[in-house]
N, C-alpha and C positions, 0 to 999 in steps of 0.2 A: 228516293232518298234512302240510301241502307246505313244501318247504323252499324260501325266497326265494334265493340266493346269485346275489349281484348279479357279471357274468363283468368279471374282470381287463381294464383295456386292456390291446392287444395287446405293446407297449413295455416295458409294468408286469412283468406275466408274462415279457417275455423278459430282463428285467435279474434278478428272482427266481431263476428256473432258471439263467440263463446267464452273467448280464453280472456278477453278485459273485462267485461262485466262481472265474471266470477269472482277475478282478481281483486278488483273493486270493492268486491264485498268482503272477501277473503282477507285482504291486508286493508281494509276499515279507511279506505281513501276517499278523499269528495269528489275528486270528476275522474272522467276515464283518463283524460288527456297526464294524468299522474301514475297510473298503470305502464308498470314496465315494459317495453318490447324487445324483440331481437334490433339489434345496430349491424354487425356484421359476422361473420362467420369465416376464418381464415384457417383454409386445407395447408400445412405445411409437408415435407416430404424429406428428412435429410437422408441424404446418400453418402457417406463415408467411403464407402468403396470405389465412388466416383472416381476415386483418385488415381487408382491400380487400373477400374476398369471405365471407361469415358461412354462405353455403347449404355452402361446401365443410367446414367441420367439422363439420355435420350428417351431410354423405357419409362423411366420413373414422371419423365414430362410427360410423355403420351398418354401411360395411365389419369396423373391426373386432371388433364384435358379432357379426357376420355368420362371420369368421375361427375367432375365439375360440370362440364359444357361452356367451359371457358380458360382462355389462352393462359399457360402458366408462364412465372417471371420466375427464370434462374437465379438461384441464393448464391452471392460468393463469399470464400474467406476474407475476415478481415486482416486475420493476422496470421505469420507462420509460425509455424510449429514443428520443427527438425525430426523428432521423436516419430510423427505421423508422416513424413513427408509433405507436408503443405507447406505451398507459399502463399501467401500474401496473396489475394484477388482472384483463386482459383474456384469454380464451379465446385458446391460441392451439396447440392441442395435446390428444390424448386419449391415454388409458393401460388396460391391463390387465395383473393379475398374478394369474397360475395356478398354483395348487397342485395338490396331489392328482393325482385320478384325471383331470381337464379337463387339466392342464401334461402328463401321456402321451401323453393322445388327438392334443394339438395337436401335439409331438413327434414324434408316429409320422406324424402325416401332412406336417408338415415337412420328415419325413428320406425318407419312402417318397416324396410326390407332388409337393410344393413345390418341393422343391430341383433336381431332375431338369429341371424345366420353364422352370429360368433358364436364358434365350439367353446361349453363349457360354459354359460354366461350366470351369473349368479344375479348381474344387476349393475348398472354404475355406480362409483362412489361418490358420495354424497363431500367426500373433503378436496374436492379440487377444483373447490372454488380461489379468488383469488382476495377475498377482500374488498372487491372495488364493483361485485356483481357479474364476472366475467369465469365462465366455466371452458376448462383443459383437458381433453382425453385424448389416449395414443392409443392407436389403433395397430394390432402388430402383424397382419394382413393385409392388405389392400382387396384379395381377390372376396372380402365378404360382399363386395358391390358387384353388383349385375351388369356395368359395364365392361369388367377386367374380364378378357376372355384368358383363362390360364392356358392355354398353348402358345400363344403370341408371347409370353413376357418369358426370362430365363430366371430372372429371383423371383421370388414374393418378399413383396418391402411394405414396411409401415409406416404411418403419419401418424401428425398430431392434429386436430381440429380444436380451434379453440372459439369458442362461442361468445361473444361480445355482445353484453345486453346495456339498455339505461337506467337500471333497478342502481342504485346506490349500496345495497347492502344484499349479503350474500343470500340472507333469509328471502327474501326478494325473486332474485335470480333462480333459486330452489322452487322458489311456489312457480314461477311463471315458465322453468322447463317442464314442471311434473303436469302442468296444466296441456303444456303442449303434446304431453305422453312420453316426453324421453323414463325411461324405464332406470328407477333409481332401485338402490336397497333400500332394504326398511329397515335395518340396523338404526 
């Protein structure tokens, strides 16, 4: 009889043991199950140049298929815009959103190996949050991640990652990323 038991990400496992209980105490709450968590985590990617050049949102999906480890969904215009050339329903942008056990993995290694590897880093800021417990950062490389190998790609492009929690209020979402280690300023 062998027992399958598929192992916790690393992230996962340390917000169970660590990062609710603290919390708990931290923001003066009665059971854990009111401790905020991550919900989901959505990698965006927009390509403007898409439009002139079409091989660069092929790269732009590979990369972050490549990031993620999972299939990205093409973003189209909704509307045109004469000034930029676009019409109406044109590719011009790709997207991923990660739940589970994949929104950890990608997590831990954003906060362990990503982050670290931004030139000039002072720290994230502390104001992009959104109000509603949901934190926004744009990344203006992609090749800070270990999977972008830079000879395969012809630009370096950036995203946005926007971090989706169940905290209700901003103070919230603050305590329960700093807990997770994402690296804020102290300002």
């Amino acid at each position: 009889m062998s027992t399958d038991t598929k192992a916790l990400p690393r992230l996962k496992e340390k917000y169970k043991k660590q990062v609710a209980s603290a919390l708990k105490d931290r923001l003066g709450m009665k059971s854990v199950m009111q401790v905020p968590k991550l919900e989901k985590v959505v990698v965006n990617m927009g390509v403007g140049r898409a439009i002139a050049e079409p091989k660069l949102l092929d790269e732009a999906v590979m990369c972050l298929e490549n990031i993620t480890g999972q299939k990205a969904v093409v973003t189209r215009s909704r509307n045109a815009i004469s000034n930029f050339k676009l019409r109406e329903n044109m590719p011009i942008g790709c997207k991923v959103t990660l739940r589970g056990d994949r929104m950890y993995e990608f997590m831990d290694r954003l906060i362990a190996v990503a982050i670290p590897r931004i030139r000039d880093f002072k720290g994230l800021s502390r104001k992009s949050f959104d109000g509603k417990g949901n934190y926004a950062m744009g990344i203006k490389e992609n090749t800070i991640f270990m999977e972008i190998d830079r000879d395969k790609i012809s630009k370096i492009l950036g995203m946005d990652i926007c971090v989706c929690t169940t905290a209700q209020k901003d103070e919230h979402a603050l305590a329960l990323l700093e807990e997770l280690g994402m690296p804020f300023r102290k300002n």
